[in-house]
C-alpha positions as CSV (number, residue, x, y, z in Angstrom):
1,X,1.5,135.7,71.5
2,X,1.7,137.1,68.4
3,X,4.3,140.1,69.5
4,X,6.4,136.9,71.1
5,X,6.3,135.3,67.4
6,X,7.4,138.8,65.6
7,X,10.4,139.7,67.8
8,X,11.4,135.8,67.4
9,X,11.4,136.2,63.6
10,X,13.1,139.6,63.4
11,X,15.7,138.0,65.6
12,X,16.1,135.0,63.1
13,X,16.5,137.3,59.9
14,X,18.7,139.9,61.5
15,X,21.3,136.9,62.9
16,X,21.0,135.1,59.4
17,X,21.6,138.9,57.5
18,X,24.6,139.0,59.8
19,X,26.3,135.9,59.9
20,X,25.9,136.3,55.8
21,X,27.1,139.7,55.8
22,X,30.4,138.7,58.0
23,X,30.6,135.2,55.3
24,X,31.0,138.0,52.4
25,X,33.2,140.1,54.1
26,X,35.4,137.7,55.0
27,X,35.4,136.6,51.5
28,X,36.3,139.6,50.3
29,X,38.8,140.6,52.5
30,X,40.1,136.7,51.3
31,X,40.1,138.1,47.8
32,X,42.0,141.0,48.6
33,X,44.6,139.1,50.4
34,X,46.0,136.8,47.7
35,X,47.8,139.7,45.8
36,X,49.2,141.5,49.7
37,X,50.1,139.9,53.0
38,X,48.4,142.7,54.2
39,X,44.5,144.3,54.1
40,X,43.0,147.6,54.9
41,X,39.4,147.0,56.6
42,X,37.2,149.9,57.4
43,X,40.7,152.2,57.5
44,X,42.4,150.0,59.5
45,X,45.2,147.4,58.5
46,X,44.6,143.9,59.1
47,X,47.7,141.6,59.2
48,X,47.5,138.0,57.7
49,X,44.0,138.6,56.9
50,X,43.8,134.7,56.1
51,X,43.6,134.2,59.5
52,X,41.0,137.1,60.7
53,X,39.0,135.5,57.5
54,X,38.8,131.9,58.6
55,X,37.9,133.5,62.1
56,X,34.9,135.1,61.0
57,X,33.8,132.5,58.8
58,X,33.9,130.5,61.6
59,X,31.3,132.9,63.5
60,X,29.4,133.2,60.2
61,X,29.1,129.4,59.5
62,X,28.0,129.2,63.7
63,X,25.1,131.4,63.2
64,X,23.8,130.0,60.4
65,X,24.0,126.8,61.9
66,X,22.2,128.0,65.0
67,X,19.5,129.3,62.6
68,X,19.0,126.3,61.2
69,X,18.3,124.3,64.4
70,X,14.7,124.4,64.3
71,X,14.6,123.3,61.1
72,X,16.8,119.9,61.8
73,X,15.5,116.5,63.2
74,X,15.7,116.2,66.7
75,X,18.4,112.9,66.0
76,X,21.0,115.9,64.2
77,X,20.9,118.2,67.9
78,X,23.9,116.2,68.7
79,X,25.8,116.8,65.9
80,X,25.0,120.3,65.5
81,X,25.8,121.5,69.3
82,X,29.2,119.7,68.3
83,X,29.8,121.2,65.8
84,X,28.9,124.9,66.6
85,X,31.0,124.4,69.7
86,X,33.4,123.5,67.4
87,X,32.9,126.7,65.2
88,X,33.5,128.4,68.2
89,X,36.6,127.3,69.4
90,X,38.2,127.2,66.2
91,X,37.0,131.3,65.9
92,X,38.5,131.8,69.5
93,X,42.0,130.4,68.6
94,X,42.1,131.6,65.4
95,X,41.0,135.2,66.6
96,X,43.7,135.0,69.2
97,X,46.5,134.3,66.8
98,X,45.4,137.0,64.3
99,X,45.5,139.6,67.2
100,X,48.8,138.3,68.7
101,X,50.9,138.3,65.0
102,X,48.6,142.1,64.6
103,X,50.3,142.7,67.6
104,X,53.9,141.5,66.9
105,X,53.4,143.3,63.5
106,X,53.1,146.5,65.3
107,X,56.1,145.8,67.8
108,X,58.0,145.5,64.8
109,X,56.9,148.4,62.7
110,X,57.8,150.5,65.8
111,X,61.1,149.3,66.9
């Protein structure tokens, strides 16, 4: 029982270090974005990095919330499975319109 308790918790720390980790760099690559419309991540170029921001704030924000669900009232379950769902459709749409204008970027820069 106690193994079953020490993987749970590793689990819990290592989604909360990531979805903070993805809320910073999102920020930062935020930051970066107000003075160019466009970013370079890792080496690669992100185009309208506003929008690949909000998308992974969305995950970040969605797995801190699902952290946090053992620690809500059972009357807030509601709410909160609304809401992450919520989380994750915005990230899915806004996802899909980064990589669609990254892709029309690239058309463009080629032709």
């Amino acid at each position: 029982m106690m193994t079953f308790d020490a993987v749970g918790l590793g689990m819990d720390i290592l989604t909360a270090g990531v979805s903070l980790a993805a809320i910073m760099l999102a920020a930062v690559v935020f930051v970066r974005s107000r003075r160019a419309e466009t970013v370079r991540l890792f080496g690669r170029v992100i185009h309208r990095p506003g929008l690949w921001a909000s998308a992974v704030v969305c995950v970040g924000l969605s797995g801190l919330l699902l952290m946090s669900s053992d620690a809500m009232p059972s009357s807030w379950q509601k709410p909160r499975s609304v809401i992450y769902g919520a989380l994750w459709l915005a990230f899915f749409v806004l996802m899909m319109t980064h990589l669609i204008s990254a892709e029309r970027a690239k058309r463009r820069r080629d032709s």
